[in-house]
Structures are given as structure tokens and as C-alpha cells.
N, C-alpha and C positions, 0 to 999 in steps of 0.2 A: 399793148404792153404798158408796163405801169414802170413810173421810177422804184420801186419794191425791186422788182426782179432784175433790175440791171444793178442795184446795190447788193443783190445777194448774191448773184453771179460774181461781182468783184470780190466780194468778201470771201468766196470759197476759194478763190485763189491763193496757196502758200503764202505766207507772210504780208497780207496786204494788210496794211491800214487804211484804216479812215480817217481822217482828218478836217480840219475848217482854217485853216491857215489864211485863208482868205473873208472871214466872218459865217454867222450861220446860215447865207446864202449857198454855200457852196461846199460842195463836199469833193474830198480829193484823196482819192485814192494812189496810196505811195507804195513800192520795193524797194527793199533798203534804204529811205527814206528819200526816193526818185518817186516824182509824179509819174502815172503811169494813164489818168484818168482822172477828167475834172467833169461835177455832174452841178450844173446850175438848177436851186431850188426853185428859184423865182423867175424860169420860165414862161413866157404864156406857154411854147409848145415843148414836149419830152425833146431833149438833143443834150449830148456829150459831147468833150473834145477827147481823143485818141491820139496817141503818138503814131507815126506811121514814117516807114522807111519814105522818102523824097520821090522816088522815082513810082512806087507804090500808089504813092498820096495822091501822083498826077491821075494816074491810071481810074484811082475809084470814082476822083472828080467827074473825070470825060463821061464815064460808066454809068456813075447813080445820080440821079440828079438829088438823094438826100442825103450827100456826100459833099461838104465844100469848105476851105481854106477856114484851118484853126479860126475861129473866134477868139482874140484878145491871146490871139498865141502866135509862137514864130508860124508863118504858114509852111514853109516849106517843108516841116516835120509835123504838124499837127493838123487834123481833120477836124472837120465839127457834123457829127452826125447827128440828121435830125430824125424825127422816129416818128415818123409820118404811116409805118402799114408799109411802103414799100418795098421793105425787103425782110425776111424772115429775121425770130430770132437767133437762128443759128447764125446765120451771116453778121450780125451785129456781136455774136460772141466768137467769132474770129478774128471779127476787128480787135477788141477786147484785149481778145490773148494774144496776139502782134503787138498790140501797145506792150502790154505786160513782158511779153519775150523781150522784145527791145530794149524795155528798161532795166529787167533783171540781169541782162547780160553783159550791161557796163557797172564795173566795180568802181568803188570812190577810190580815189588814189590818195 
């Protein structure tokens, strides 16, 4: 799997942006202008962070081992998936659309 196709997957998602808020290292994909998905350019190895419900988050750690506490994120809501062949791409775009769900579903007040 290439960084290509987890950016075009986000991008087919309703209202996603793309963004660099953080410089051209990093590209962050937002809902309603909610991070929903941050993809590090300057990687050595492919891996995302993911929002993920808390009690979920624990679950996929125990489960995948290329599955583990946000990177430079709150960990108890964020994963950092790394894309090591482990797990199919369907399973990494349900991750995806969890994040996404998540974050679409809280309005700004």
C-alpha cells in the first residue's frame, strides 16, 4: 500500500480537507475543520494517526500489534497505525471511517 491511496481514500470522504497546518511534512485531513487524520510525509515507515473511540483504541492495541498509542497525540483517543502488510486495506479504511464518524459527529458550539 502506498501513501497515494490512503490520501485518496480520505479525500473521497464528504467534506474532507486537506490541509498542512503543521508545515509541508504533514498532511491532516479535517471535517468541519476537526482533525480526523494525520499522515506524516517524512516517515521512514507508511503509518497514520486515527481518532478512535478510548475503550476501542485499547482493544485494537492488545489485538494488532501495528496498532499503538497516538504518536505526538492525546493517546487515549488517538492510534497510530503503522502499515507494515499486517492487516488488509479494508481493515485500515474502517479505521479511517471511525476516525471520520467520530469526528463528523461532534458539531462546533
Amino acid at each position: 500500500m502506498h501513501i497515494e491511496a490512503i490520501r485518496e481514500y480520505c479525500l473521497s470522504k464528504p467534506g474532507t480537507e486537506e490541509t498542512f497546518p503543521f508545515g509541508p511534512d504533514n498532511i491532516v485531513f479535517r471535517i468541519d475543520n476537526k482533525m480526523y487524520l494525520l499522515l506524516p510525509l517524512d516517515s521512514e515507515d507508511l503509518r497514520f494517526n486515527v481518532k478512535c473511540d478510548p475503550d476501542l483504541a485499547l482493544e485494537l492495541r492488545e489485538q494488532f500489534p501495528c496498532v499503538i498509542p497516538g504518536f505526538h497525540m492525546n493517546k487515549k483517543h488517538w492510534n497510530t497505525i503503522i502499515v507494515d502488510g499486517s492487516v488488509s486495506f479494508k481493515q485500515i479504511k474502517e479505521w479511517i471511517d471511525h476516525s471520520y464518524d467520530l469526528v463528523k459527529g461532534k458539531k462546533k458550539k
